[in-house]
C-alpha positions as CSV (number, residue, x, y, z in Angstrom):
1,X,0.0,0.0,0.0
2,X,1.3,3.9,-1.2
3,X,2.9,6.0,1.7
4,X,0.1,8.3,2.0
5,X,1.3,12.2,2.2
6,X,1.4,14.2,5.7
7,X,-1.2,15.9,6.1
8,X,-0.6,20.1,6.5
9,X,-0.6,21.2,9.8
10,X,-3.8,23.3,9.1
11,X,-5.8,21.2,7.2
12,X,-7.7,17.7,7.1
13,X,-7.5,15.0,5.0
14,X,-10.9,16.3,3.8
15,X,-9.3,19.0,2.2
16,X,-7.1,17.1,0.4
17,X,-10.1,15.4,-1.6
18,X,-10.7,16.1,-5.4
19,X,-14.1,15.7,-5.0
20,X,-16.0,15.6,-1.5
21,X,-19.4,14.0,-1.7
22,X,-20.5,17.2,-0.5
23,X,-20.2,18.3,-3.9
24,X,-22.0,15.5,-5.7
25,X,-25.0,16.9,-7.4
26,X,-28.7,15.1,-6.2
27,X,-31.3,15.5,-8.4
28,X,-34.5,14.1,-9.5
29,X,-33.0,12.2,-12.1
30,X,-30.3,10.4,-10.0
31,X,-26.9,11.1,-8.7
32,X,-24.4,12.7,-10.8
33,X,-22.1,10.0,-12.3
34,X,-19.1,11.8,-12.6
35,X,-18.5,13.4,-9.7
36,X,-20.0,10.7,-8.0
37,X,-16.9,8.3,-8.9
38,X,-14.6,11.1,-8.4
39,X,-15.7,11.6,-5.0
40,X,-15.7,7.3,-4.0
41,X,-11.7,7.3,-5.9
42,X,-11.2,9.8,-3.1
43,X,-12.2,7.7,-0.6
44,X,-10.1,4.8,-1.3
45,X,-7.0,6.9,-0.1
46,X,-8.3,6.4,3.3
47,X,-7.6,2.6,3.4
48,X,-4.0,4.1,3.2
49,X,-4.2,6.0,6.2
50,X,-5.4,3.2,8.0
51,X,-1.6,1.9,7.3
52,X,-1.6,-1.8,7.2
53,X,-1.6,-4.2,3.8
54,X,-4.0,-5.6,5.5
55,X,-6.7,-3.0,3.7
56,X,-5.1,-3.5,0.2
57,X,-7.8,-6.6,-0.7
58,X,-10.9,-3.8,0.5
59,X,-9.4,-0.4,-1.4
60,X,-8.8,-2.6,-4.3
61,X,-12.2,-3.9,-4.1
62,X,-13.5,-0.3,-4.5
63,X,-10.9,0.5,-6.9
64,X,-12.0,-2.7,-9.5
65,X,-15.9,-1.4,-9.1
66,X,-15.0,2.3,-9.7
67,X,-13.0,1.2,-12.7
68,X,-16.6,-0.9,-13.8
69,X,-18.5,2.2,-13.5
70,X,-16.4,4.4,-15.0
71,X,-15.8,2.5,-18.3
72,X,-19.7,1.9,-18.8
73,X,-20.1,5.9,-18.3
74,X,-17.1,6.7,-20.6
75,X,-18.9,4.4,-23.5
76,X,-21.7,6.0,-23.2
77,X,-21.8,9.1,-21.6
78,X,-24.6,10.9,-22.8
79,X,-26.8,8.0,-20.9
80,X,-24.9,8.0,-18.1
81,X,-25.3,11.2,-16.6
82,X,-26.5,9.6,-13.5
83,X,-25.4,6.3,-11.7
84,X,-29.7,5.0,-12.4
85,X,-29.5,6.1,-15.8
86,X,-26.3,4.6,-16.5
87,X,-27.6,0.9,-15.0
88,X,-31.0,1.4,-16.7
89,X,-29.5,2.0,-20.1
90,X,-27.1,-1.1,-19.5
91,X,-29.3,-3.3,-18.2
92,X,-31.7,-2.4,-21.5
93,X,-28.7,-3.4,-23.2
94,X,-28.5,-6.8,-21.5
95,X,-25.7,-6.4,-19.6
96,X,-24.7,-5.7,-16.1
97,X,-20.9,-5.5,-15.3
98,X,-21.4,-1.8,-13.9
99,X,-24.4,-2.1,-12.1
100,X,-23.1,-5.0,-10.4
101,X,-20.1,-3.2,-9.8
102,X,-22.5,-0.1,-8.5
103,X,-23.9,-2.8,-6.2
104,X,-20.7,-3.6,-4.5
105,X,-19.3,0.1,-4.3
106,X,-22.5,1.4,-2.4
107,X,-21.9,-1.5,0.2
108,X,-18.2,-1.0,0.4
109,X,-19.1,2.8,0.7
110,X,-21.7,2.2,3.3
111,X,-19.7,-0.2,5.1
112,X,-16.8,2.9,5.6
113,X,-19.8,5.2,6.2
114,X,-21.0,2.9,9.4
115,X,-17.2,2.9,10.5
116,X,-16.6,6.1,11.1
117,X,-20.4,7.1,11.8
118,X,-20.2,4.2,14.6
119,X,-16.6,6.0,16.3
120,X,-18.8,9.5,16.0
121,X,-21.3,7.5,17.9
122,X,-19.1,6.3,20.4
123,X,-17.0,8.7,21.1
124,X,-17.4,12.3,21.9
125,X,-14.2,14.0,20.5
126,X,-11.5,13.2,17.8
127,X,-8.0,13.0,19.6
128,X,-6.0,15.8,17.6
129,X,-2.2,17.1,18.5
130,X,-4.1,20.4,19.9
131,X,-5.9,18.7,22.8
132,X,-3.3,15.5,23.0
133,X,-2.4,16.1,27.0
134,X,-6.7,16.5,27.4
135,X,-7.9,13.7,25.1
136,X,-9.7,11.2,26.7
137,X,-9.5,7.2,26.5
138,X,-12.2,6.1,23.7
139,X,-15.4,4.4,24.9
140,X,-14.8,2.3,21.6
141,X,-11.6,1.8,19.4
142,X,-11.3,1.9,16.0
143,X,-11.0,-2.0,15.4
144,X,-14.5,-2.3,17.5
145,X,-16.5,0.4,14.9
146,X,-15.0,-1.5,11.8
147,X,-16.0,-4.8,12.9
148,X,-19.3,-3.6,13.8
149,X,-19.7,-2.1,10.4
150,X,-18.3,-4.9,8.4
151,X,-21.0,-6.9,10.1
152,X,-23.6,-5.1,9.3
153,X,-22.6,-4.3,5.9
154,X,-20.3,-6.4,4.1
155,X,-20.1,-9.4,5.7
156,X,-23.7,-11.3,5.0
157,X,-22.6,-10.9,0.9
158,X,-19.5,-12.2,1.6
159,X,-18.7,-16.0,1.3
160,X,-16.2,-18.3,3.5
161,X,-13.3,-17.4,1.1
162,X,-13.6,-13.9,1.4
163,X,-14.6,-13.1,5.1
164,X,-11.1,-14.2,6.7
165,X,-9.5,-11.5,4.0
166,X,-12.0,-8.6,5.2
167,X,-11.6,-9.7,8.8
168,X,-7.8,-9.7,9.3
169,X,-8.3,-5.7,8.2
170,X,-10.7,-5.1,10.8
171,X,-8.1,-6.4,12.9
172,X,-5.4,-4.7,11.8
173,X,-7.0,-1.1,12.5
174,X,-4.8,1.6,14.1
175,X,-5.5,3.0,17.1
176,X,-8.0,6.0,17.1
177,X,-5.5,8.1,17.7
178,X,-2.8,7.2,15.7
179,X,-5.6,7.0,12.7
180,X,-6.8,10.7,13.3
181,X,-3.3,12.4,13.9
182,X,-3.1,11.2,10.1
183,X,-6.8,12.4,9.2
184,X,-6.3,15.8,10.8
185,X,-3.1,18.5,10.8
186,X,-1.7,19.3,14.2
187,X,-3.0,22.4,14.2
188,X,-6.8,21.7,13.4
189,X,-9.0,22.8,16.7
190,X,-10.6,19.0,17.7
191,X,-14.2,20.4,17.4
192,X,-13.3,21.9,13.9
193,X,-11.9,18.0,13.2
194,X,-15.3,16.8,14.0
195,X,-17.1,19.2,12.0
196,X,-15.3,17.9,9.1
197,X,-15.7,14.3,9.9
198,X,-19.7,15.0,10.0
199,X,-20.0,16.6,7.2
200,X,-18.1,14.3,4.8
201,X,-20.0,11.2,6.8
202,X,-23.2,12.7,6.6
203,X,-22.9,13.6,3.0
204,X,-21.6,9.8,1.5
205,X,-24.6,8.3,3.9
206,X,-27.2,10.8,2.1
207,X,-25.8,9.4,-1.2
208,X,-25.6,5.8,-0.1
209,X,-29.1,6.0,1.0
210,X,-30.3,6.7,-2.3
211,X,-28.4,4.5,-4.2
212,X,-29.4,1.7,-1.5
213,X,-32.7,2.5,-2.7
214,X,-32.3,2.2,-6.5
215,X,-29.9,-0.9,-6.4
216,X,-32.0,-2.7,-4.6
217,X,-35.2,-1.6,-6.4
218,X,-36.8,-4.1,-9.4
219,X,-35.1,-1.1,-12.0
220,X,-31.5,-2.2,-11.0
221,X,-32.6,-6.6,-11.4
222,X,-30.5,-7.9,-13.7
């Protein structure tokens, strides 16, 4: 797995995003495709902060279903200006590589959406260089919020093969702290930190929602 780049003292891995799914246009006609993948090959850098090989088998994952999605929308991007109308016009087509892939990247996104919602949960502050002398000890670790996620998530589409894979990398989770002093610059105020955790977390689960919706809906059967 890549060395992942310090972050700046001032600023948040957030900041460092090409596309925050803040920024992904909702509309009645779907989600917007393009900045939709942009935003989720954002999100794979995370697995690199996490800092063990252990996550290269789930950023990969993502990776290969991003790659899926992409190529159906860059064949035929005029009907693929939103993640449903890029499935419905494949699956008209009879194929379904990209929405399958769709499938798998909305659960892979939720499943990092649960993590990190789940250690919001938990916990009431983000340890952060500013407050390191203050920070309390976590009511949950890291490890405990990805398991828990995986679980609910993940896990019941998995098979035997593929479980152990996922479950050494929920083992191999840093410590909360050593995880956010690589999420957040030294200098970030801890309440600022969590403002920026919320906002990117509450924007993918909006998203996720949605798609949740449509992949499971009789318009995304294949």
């Amino acid at each position: 797995m890549a060395a992942q780049k310090p972050i700046a003292p001032s600023q948040t891995w957030f900041d460092t995003l090409q596309t925050h799914f803040a920024d992904v246009p909702i509309s009645d006609g779907g989600i917007d495709t393009d900045k939709f993948l942009s935003a989720a090959e954002s999100t794979t850098s995370l697995f690199d902060l996490l800092g063990s090989v252990a996550f290269t088998p789930v950023k990969t994952d993502m990776t290969g279903n991003i790659k899926k999605i992409r190529t159906a929308y860059l064949a035929n991007p005029t009907q693929s200006t939103t993640l449903q109308s890029l499935c419905k016009y494949e699956l008209s087509t009879g194929k379904h590589t990209a929405t399958e892939g769709l499938l798998w990247l909305v659960r892979g996104l939720d499943f990092t959406a649960q993590a990190l919602r789940q250690d919001l949960t938990q916990n009431p502050t983000i340890p952060t260089a500013s407050d390191v002398s203050t920070a309390q000890k976590p009511k949950a670790e890291l490890a405990e919020c990805f398991r828990t996620a995986y679980k609910g998530t993940l896990a019941p589409h998995h098979g035997f093969m593929v479980k152990p894979i996922f479950s050494a990398a929920m083992s191999a989770t840093p410590y909360r702290k050593d995880f956010y002093a690589k999420l957040v610059g030294s200098q970030v105020p801890p309440e600022k930190a969590r403002e920026e955790v919320e906002r990117w977390v509450g924007a993918l689960e909006e998203r996720v929602a949605i798609l949740k919706g449509f992949t499971t809906s009789k318009e995304a059967k294949w």
